[in-house]
N, CA, C and O of each residue as an XYZ file, in Angstrom:
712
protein
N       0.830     -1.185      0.000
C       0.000      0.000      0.000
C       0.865      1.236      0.000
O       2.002      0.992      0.404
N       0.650      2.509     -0.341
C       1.299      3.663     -0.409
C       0.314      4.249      0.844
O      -0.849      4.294      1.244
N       1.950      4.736      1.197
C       1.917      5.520      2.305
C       1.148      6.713      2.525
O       1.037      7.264      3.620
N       0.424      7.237      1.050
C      -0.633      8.287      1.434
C      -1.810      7.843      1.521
O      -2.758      8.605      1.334
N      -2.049      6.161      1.904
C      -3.678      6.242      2.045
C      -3.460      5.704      3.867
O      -4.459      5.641      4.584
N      -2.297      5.417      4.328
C      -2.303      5.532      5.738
C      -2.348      6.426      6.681
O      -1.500      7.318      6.656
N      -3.438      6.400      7.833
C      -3.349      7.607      8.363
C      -2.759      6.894      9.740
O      -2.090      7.648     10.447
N      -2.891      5.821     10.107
C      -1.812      5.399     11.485
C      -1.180      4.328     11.443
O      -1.742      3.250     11.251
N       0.068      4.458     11.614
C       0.170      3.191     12.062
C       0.961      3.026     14.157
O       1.830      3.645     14.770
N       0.043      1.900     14.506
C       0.382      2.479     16.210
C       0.749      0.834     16.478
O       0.850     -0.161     15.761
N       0.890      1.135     17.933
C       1.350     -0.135     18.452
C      -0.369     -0.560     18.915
O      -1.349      0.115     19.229
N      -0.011     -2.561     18.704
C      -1.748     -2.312     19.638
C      -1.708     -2.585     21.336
O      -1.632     -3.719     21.808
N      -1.741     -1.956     21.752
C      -1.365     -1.805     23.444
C      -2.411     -2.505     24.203
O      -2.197     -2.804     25.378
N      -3.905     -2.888     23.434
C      -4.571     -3.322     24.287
C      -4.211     -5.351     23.914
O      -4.891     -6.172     24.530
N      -3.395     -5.717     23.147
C      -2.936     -7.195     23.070
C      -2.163     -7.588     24.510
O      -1.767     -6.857     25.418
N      -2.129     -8.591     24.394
C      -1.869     -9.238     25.416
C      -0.213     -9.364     24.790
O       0.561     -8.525     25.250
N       0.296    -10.245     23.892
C       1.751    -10.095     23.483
C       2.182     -8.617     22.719
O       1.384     -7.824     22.220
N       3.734     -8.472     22.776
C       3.822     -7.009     21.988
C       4.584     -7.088     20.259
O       5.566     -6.654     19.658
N       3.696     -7.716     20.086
C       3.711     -8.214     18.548
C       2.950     -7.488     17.582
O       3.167     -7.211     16.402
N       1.759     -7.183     18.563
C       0.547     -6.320     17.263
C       0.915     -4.557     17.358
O       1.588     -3.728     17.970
N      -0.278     -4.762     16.040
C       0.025     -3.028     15.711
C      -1.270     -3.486     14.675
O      -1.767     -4.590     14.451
N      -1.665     -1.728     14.003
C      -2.378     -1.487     13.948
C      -2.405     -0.729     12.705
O      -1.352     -0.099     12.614
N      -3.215     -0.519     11.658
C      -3.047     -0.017     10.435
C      -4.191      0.755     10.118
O      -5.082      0.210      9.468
N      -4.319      2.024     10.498
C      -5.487      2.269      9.632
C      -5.029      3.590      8.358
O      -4.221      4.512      8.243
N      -6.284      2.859      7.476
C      -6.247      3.294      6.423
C      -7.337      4.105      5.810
O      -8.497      3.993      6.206
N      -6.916      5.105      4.635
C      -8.541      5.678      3.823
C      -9.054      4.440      3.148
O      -8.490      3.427      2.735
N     -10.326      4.850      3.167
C     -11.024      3.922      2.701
C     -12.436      4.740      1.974
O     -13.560      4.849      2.465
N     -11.837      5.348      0.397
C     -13.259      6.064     -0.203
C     -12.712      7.637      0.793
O     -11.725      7.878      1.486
N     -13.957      8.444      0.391
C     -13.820      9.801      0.971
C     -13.405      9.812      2.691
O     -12.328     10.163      3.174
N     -14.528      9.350      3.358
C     -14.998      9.335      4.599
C     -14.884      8.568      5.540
O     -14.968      8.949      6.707
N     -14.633      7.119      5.124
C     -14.310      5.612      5.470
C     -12.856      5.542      5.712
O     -11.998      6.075      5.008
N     -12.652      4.805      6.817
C     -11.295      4.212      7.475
C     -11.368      2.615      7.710
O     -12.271      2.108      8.375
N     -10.302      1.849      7.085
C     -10.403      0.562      7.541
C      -9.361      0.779      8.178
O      -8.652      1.761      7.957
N      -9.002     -0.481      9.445
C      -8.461     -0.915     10.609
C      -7.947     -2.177     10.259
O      -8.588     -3.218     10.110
N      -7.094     -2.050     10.175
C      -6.236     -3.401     10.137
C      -5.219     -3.891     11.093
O      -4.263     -3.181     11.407
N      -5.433     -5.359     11.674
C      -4.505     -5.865     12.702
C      -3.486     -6.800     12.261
O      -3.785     -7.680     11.454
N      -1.806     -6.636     12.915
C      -1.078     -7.470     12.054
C      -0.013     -8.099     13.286
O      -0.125     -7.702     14.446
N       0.613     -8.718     13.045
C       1.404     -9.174     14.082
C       2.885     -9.499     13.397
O       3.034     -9.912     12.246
N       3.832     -9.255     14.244
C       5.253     -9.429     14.072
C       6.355     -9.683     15.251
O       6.208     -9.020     16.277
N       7.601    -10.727     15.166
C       8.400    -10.214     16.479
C       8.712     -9.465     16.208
O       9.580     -9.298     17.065
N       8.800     -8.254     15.293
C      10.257     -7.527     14.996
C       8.944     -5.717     14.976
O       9.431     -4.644     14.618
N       7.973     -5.779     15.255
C       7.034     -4.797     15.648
C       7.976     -3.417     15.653
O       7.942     -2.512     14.820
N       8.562     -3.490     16.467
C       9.117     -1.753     16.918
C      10.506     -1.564     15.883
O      11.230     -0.570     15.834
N      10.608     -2.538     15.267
C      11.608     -2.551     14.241
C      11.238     -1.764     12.881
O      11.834     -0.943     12.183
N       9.569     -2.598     12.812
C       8.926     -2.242     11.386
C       7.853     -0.676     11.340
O       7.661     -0.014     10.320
N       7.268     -0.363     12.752
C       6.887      1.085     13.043
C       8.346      1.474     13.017
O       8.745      1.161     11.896
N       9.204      1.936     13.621
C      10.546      2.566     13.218
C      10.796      3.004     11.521
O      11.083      4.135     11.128
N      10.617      1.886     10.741
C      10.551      2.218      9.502
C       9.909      2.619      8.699
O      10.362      3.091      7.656
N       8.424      2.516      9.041
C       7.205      3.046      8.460
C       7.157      4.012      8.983
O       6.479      4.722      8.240
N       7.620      4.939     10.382
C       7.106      6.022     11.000
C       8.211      6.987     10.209
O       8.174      8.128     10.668
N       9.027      6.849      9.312
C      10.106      7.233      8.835
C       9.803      8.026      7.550
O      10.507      8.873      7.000
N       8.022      7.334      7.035
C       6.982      8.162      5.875
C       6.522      8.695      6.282
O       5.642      9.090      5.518
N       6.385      9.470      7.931
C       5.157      9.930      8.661
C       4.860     11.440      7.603
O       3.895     12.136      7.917
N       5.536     11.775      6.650
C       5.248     12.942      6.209
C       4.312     12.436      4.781
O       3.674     13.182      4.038
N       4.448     11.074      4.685
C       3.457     10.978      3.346
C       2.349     10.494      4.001
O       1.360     10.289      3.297
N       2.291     10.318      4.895
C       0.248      9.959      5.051
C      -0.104     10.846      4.509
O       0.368     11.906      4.100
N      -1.559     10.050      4.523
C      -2.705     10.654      4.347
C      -3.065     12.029      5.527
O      -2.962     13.246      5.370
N      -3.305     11.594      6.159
C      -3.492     12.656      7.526
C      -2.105     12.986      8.352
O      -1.498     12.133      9.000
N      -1.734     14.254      8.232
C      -0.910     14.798      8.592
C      -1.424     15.527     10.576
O      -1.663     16.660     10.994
N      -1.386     14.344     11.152
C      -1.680     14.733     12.354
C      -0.317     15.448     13.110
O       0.557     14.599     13.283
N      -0.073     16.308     13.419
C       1.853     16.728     14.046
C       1.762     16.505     15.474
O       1.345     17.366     16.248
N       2.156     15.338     15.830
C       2.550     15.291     17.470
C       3.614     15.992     17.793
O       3.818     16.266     18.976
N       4.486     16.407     16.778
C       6.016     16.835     17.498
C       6.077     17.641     18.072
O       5.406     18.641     17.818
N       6.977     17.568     19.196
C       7.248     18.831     20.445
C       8.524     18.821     20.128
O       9.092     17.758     19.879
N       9.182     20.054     20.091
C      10.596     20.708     19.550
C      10.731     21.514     21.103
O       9.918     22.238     21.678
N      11.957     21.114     21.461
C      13.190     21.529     22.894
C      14.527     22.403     22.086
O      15.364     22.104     21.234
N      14.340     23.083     22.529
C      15.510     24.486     22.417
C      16.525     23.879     23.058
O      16.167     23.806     24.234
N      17.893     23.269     22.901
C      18.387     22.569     23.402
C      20.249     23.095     22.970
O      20.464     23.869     22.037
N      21.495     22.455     23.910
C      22.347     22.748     23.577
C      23.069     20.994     23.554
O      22.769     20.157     24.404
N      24.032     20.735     22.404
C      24.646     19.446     22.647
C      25.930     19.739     23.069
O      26.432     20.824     22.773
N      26.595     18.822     23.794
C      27.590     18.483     24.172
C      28.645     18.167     23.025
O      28.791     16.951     22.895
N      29.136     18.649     22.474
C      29.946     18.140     20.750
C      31.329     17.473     21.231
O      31.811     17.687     22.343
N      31.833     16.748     20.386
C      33.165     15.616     20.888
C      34.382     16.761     20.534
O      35.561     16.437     20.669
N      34.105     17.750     20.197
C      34.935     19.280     20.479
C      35.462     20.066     22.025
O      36.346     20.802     22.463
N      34.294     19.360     22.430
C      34.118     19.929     23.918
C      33.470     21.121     23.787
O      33.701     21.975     24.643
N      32.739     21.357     22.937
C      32.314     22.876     23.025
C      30.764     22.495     22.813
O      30.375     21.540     22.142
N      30.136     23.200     23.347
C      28.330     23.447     23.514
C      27.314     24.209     22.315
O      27.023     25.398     22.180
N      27.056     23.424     21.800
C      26.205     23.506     20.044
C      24.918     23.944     20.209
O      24.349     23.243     21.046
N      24.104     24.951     19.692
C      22.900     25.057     20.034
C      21.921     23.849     18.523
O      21.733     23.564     17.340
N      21.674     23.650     19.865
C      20.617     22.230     18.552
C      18.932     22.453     18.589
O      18.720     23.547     19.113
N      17.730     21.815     18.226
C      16.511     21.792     18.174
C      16.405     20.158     18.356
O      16.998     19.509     17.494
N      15.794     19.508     19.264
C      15.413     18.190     19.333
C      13.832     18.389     19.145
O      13.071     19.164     19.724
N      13.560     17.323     18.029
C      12.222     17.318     17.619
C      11.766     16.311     18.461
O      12.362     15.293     18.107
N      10.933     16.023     19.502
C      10.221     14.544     19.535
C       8.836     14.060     18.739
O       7.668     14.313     19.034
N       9.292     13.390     17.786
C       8.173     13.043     16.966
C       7.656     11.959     17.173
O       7.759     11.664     18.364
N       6.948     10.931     16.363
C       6.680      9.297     16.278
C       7.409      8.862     16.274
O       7.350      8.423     17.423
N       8.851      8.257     15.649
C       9.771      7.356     15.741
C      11.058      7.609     15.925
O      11.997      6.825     16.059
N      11.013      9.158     15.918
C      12.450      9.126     16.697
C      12.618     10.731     17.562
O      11.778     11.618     17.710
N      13.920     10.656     17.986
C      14.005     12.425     18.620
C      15.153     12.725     17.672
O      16.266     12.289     17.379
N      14.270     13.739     17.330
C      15.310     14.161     15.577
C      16.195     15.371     16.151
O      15.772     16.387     16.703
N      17.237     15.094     15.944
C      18.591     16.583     15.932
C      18.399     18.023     15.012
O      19.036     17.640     14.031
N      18.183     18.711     14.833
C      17.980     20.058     14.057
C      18.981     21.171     14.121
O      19.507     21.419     15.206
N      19.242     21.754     13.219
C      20.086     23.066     12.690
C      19.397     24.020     13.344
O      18.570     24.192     12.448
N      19.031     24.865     14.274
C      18.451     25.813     14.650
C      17.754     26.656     13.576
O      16.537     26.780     13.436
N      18.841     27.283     12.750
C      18.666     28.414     11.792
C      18.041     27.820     10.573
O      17.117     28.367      9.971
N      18.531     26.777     10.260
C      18.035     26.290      9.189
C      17.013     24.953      9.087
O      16.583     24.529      8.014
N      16.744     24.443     10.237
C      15.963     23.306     10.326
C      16.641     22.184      9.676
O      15.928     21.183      9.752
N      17.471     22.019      9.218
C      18.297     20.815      8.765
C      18.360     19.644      9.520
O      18.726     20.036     10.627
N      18.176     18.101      9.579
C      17.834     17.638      9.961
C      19.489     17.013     10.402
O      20.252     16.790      9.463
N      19.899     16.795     11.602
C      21.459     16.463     11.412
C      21.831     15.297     11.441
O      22.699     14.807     10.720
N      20.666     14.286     12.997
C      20.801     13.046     13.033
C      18.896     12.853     13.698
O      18.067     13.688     14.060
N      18.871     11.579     13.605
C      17.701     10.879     14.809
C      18.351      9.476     15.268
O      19.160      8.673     14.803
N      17.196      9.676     16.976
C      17.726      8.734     17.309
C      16.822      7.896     17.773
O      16.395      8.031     18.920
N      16.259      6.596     16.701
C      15.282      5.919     16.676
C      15.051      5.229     18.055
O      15.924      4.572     18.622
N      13.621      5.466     18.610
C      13.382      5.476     19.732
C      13.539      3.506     20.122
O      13.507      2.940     21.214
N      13.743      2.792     18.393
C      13.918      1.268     19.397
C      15.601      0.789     19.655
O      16.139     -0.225     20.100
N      16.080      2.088     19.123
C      17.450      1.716     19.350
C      18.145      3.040     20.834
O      19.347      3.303     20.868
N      17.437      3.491     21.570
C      17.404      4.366     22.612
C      17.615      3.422     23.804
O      16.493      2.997     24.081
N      18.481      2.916     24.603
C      18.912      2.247     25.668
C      18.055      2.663     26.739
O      17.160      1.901     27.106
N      18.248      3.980     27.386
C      17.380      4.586     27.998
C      17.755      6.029     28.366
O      18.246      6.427     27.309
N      17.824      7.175     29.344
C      17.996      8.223     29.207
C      19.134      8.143     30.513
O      19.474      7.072     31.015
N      19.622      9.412     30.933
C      20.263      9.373     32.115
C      20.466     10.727     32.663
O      20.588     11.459     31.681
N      20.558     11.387     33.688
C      20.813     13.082     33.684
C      22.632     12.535     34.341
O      23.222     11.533     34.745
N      22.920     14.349     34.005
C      23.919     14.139     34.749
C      24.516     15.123     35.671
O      24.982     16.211     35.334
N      24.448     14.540     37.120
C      24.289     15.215     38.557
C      24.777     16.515     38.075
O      23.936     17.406     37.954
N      26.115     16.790     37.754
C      26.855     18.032     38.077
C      27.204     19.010     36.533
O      28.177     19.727     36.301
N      25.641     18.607     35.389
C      25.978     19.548     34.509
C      24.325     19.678     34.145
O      23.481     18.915     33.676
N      24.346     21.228     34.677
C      22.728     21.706     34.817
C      21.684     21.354     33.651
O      21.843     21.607     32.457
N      20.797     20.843     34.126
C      19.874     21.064     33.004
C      19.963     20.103     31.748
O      19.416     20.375     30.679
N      20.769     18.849     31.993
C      21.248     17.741     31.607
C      20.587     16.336     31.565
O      20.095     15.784     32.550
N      20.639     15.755     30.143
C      19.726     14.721     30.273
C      21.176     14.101     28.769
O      21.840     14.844     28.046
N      21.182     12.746     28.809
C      22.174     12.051     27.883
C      21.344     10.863     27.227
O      20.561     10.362     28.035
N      21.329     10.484     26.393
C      20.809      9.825     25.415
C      21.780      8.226     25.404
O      22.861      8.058     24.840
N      21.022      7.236     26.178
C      21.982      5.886     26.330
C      21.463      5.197     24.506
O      20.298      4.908     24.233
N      22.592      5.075     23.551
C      21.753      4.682     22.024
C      22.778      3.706     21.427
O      23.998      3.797     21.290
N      22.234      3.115     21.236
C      23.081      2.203     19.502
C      23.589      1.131     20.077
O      24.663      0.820     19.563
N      23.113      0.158     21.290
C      23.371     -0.794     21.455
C      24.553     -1.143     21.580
O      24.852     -2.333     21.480
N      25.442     -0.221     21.815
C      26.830      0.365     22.339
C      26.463      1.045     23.749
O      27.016      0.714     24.797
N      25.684      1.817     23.678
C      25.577      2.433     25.387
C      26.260      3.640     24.826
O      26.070      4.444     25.739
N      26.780      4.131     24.118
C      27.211      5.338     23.249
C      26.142      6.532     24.237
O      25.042      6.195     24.673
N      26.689      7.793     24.425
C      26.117      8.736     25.139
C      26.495     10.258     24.401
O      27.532     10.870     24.146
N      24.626     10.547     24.171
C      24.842     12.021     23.662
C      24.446     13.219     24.481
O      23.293     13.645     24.530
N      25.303     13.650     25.015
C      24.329     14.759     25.846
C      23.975     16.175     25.627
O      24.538     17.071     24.998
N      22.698     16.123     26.440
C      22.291     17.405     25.755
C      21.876     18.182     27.251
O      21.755     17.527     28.285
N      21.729     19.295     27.212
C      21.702     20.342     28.322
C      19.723     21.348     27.786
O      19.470     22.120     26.861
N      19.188     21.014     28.449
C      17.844     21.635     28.008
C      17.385     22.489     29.031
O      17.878     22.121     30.097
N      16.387     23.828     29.218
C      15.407     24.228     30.364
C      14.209     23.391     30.865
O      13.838     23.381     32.039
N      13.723     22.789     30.003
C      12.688     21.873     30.377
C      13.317     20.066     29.612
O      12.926     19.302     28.729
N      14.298     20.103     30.477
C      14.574     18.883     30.290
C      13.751     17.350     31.076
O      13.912     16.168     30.772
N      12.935     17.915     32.068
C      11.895     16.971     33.038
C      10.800     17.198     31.668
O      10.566     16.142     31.080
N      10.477     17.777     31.401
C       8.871     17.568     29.832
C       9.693     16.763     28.597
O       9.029     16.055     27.841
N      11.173     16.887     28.405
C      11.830     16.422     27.208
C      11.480     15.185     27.601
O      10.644     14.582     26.928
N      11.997     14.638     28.645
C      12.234     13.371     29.441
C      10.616     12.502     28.882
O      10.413     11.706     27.965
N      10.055     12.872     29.517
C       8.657     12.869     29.764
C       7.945     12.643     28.448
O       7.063     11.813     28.229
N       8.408     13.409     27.714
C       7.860     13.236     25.853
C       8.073     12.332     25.743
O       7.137     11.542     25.628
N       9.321     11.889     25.709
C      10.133     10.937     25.212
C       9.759     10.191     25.535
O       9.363      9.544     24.565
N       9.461      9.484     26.801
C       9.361      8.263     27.678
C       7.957      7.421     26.553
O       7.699      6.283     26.159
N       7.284      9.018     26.396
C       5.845      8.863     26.425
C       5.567      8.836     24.469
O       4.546      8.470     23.888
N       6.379      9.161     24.084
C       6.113      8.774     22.508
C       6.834      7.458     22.258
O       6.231      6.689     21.511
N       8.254      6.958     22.836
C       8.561      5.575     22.214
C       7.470      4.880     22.706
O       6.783      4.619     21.718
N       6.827      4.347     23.912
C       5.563      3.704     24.152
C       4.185      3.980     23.390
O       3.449      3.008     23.218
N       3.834      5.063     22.984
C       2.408      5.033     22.169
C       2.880      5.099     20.454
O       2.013      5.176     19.583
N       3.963      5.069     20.208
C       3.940      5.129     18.859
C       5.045      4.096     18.030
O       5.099      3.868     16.821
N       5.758      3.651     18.951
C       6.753      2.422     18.561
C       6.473      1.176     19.303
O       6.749      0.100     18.772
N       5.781      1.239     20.860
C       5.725     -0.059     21.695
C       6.812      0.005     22.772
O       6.481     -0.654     23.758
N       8.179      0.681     22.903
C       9.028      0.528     23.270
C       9.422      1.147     24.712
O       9.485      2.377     24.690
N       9.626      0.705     25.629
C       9.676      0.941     26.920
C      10.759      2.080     27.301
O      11.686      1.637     27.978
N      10.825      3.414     27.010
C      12.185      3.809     27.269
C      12.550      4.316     29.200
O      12.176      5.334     29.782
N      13.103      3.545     29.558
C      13.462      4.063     31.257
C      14.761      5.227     31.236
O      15.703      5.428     30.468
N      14.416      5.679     32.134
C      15.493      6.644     32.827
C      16.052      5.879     34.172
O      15.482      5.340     35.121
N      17.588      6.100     33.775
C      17.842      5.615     35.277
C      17.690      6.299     36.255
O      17.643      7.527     36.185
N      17.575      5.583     37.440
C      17.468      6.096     38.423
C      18.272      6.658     39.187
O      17.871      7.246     40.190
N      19.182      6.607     38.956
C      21.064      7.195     39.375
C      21.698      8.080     38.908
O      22.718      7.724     38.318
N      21.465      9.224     38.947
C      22.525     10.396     37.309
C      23.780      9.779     37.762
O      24.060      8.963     38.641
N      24.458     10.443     36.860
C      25.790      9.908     36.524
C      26.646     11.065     36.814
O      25.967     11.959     37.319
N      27.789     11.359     36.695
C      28.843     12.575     37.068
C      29.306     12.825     35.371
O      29.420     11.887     34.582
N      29.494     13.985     35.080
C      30.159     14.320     33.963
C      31.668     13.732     34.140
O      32.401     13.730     33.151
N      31.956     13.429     34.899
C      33.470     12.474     35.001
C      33.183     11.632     34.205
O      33.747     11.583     33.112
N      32.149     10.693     34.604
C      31.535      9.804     34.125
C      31.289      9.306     32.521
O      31.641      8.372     31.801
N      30.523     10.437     32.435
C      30.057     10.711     31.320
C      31.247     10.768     30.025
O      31.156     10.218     28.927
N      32.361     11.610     30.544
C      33.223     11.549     29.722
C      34.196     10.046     29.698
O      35.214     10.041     29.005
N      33.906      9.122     30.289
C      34.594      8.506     30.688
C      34.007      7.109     29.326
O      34.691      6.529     28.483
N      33.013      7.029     29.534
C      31.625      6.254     29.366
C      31.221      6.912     27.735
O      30.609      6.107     27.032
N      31.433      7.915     27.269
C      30.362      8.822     26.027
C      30.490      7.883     25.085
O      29.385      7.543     24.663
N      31.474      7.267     24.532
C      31.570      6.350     23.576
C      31.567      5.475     23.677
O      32.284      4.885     22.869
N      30.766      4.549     24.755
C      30.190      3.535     24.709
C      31.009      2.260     25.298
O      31.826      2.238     26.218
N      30.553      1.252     24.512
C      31.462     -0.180     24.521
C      32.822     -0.487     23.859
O      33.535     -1.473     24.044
N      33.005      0.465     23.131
C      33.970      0.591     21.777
C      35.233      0.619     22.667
O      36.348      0.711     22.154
């Protein structure tokens, strides 16, 4: 099917396994069919379909955009735009909206702050444990988006630990397993 006669595709949250999801489609002017499908690889295949979210049919915009600064492997502090959309938290050019990276919410480890650099929240990603950090004002609502869009729109559980970490740490740790 082409992606402009879909207007959702979601996780189905009321199943008992986390296999299903959910398809709905146009159907004629006015009409929507609903379609149920099942997969192990679920938050794999929304990840990739949520990746057309600009060719549906219905252009519903969940995204919440954070005024944000990154941490760059320069050592110097970047002003960025984090989009949280459906399938991922997208990186942005401030000035130009350029899209720089995303970071698909089924490959997101989980989040982490860090104690002694204000306003700090780090991005655990890539199945490396790889760490991006970013410094926000409303980094408790970023958190919070986040938690709350990989679960209603991919299936995917994202936790925050419960422990911040020390920017010692952090630098210690940023690149992961490697």
């Amino acid at each position: 099917w082409p992606y402009s006669e879909f207007i959702s595709i979601v996780p189905n949250v009321k199943a008992p396994s986390n296999t299903e999801f959910l398809i709905t489609m146009k159907k004629g002017q006015r009409k929507t069919d609903m379609m149920k499908f099942s997969t192990d690889h679920r938050a794999d295949l929304l990840t990739a379909a949520l990746k057309f979210r600009d060719q549906f049919a219905e252009q519903n915009n969940t995204t919440r955009r954070f005024n944000a600064y990154k941490y760059h492997w320069s050592e110097s502090r970047v002003p960025v735009v984090l989009e949280v959309g459906q399938g991922s938290v997208n990186q942005r050019e401030p000035a130009t909206n350029k899209l720089l990276t995303s970071y698909d919410y089924n490959n997101i480890e989980g989040l982490t702050q860090i104690s002694d650099y204000p306003g700090s929240v780090a991005v655990i990603y890539g199945g490396f444990s790889r760490l991006h950090l970013f410094a926000l004002e409303q980094r408790d609502e970023f958190i919070k988006c986040v938690m709350e869009a990989g679960a209603a729109y991919v299936g995917v559980a994202i936790k925050q630990r419960k422990e911040p970490i020390t920017f010692d740490q952090y630098q210690l740790n940023r690149l992961g397993k490697y």
